[in-house]
C-alpha positions in Angstrom: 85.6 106.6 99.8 82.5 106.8 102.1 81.8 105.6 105.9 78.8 103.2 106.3 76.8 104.2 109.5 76.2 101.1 111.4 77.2 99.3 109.0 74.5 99.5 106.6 74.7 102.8 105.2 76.1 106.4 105.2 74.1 109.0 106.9 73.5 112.0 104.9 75.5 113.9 107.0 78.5 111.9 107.5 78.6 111.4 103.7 77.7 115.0 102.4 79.7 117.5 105.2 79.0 121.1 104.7 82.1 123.0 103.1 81.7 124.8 106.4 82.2 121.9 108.3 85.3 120.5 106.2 87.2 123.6 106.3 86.7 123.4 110.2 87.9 120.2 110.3 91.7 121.6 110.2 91.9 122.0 114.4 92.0 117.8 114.3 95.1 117.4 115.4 95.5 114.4 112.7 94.6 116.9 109.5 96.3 120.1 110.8 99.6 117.9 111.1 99.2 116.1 107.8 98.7 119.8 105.9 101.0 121.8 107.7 103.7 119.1 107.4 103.1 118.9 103.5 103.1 122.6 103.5 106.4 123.4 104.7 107.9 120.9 102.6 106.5 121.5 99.4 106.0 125.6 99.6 110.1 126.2 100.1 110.4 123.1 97.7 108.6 124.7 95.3 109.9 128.1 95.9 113.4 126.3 95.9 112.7 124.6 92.1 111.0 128.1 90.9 114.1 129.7 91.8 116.5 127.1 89.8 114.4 127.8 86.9 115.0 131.7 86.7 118.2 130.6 86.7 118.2 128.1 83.6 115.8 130.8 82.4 118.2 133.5 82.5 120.7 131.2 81.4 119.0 130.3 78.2 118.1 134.0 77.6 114.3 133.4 78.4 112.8 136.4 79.4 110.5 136.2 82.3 106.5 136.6 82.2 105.0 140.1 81.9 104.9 142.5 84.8 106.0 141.6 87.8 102.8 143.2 89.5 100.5 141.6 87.2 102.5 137.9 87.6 102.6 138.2 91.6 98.4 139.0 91.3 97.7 136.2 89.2 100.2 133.9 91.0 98.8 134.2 94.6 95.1 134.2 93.1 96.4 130.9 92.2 98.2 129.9 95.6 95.2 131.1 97.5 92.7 129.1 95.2 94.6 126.0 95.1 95.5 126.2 98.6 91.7 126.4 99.6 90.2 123.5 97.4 92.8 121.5 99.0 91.8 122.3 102.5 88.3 121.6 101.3 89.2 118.1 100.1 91.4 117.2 103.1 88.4 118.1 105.7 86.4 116.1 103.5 88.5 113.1 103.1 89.0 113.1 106.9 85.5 113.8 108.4 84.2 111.1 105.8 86.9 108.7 105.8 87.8 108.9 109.8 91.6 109.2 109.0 94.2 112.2 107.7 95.3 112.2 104.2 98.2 111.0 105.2 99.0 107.3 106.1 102.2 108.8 108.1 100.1 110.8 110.2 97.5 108.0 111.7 97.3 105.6 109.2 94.7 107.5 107.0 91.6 106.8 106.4 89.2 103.9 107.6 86.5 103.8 105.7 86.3 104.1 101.4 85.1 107.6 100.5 83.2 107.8 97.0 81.2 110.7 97.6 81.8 114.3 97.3 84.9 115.5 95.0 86.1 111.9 95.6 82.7 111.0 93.2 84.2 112.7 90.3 87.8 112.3 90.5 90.1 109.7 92.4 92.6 112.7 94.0 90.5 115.7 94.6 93.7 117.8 96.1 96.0 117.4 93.4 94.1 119.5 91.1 94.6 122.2 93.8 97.9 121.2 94.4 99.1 121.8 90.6 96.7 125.2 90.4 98.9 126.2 93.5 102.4 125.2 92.5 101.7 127.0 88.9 100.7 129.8 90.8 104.1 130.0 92.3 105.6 129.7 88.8 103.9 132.7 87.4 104.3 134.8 90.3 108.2 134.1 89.7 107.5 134.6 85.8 109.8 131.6 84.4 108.5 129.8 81.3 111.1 127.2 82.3 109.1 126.4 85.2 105.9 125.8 83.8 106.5 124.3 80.9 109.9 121.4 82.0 109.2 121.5 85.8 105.6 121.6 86.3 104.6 118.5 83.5 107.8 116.6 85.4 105.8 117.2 89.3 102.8 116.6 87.7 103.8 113.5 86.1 106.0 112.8 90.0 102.1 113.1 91.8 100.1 110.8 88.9 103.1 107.7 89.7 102.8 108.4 93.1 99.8 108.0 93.9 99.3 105.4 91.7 102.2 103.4 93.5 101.9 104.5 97.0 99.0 105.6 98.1 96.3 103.3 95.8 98.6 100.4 96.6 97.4 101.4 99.7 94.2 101.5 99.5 94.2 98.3 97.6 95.3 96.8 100.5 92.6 98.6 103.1 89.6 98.6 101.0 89.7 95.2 99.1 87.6 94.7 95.8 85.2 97.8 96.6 88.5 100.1 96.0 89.2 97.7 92.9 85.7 99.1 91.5 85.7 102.4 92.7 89.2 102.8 90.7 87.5 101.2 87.5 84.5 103.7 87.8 85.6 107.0 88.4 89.3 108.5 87.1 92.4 109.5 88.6 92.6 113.1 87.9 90.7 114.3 84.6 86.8 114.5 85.5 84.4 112.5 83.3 80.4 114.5 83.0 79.5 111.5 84.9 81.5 112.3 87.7 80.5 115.2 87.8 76.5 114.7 87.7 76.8 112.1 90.4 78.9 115.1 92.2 76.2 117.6 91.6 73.4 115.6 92.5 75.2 114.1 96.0 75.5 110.3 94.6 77.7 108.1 95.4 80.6 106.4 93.0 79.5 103.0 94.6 76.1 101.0 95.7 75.8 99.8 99.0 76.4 96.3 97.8 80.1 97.4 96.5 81.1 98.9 99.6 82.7 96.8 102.7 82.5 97.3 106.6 84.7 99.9 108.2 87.9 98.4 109.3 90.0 99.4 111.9 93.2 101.7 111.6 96.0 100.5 109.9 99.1 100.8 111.3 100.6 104.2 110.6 103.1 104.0 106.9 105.7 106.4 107.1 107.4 105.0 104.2 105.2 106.5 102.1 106.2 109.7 103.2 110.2 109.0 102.7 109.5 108.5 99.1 107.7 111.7 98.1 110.4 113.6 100.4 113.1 111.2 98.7 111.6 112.0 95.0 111.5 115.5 95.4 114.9 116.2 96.9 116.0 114.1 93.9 114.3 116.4 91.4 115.7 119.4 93.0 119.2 118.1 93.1 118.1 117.2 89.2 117.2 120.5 88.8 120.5 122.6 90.4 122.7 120.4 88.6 121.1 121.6 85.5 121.3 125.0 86.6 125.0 125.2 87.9 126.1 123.1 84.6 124.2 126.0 82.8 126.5 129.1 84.6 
């Protein structure tokens, strides 16, 4: 997704920000909202799911992962990593694309960014989001974790963004998102992708791309269901746990 500078093309600079510059971006009220909100509910969800499965773990007789100092090194190394690409990504998305990641927030984004991380791969932040939410797995040590709850969130993100937010963007960007989701992948980067990253090209020509629209209005539905889907997985999970003990 990319903005178009008077409407004929993207400026170097509006289409290539400086990591210094996207990280920066978090004091807009519309980005520190968005990632602030998603972090208090998915850090004690997480924790919360973690938790369940030292449970199942202990109730299985699965011991936990080696050391606890060693796990709880390697775990925030993790958190911190994860947690940083996707700062990275949502400065990017928002000083590009003129809108927060989230749609709740203010509608998200205005104009279709292809350039960047979003080159390579259609959702940049999710790979920092699963580095991040395995990190809290080892750094609890349960096997169960990352290998039953992990693949299950993982597989949660790749339908919902899918079904939420590219419907989305379907609707916003018209037949220039319809090519931009032919051309580069959803999560698993191709060497293309990744040349066109390292050499600052864009996923689309000029010719693909349309105008910048206006805001739309803001979609807090889209919001209900990931809160809605996770609270079900972590009823899911306690259930197991309690029928377990």
């Amino acid at each position: 997704m990319e903005p178009n500078a008077d409407n004929h093309g993207p400026t170097a600079q509006a289409a290539h920000p400086a990591p210094g510059a996207c990280f920066g971006a978090i004091t807009a009220p519309e980005l520190y909202r968005n990632f602030m909100v998603h972090g208090f509910v998915m850090f004690p969800a997480g924790m919360v799911l973690c938790y369940v499965a030292t449970i199942i773990d202990g109730a299985l007789g699965i011991a936990p992962l080696a050391q606890p100092e060693l796990r709880l090194a390697i775990g925030a190394a993790m958190v911190a990593i994860g947690g940083l690409w996707v700062w990275y990504v949502y400065g990017f998305l928002f000083l590009v694309g003129h809108g927060s990641p989230g749609t709740h927030v203010d509608g998200g984004p205005t104009d279709l960014v292809d350039t960047g991380p979003y080159t390579m791969i259609r959702h940049p932040s999710v790979l920092g989001k699963v580095l991040a939410v395995a990190g809290l797995g080892v750094a609890w040590g349960s096997p169960i974790f990352l290998q039953a709850f992990l693949p299950v969130l993982i597989a949660y993100s790749v339908v919902t963004n899918r079904l939420l937010q590219e419907r989305f963007c379907d609707e916003r960007f018209g037949p220039a998102y319809a090519i931009y989701r032919r051309r580069v992948p959803m999560l698993v980067p191709r060497p293309a992708g990744v040349l066109r990253w390292l050499k600052g090209q864009p996923a689309l020509t000029q010719a693909e791309r349309n105008a910048p629209r206006g805001h739309p209005p803001g979609i807090a539905t889209e919001f209900l269901y990931y809160l809605g889907a996770l609270a079900g997985l972590i009823g899911l999970a306690g259930g197991i746990a309690f029928w377990l003990n």
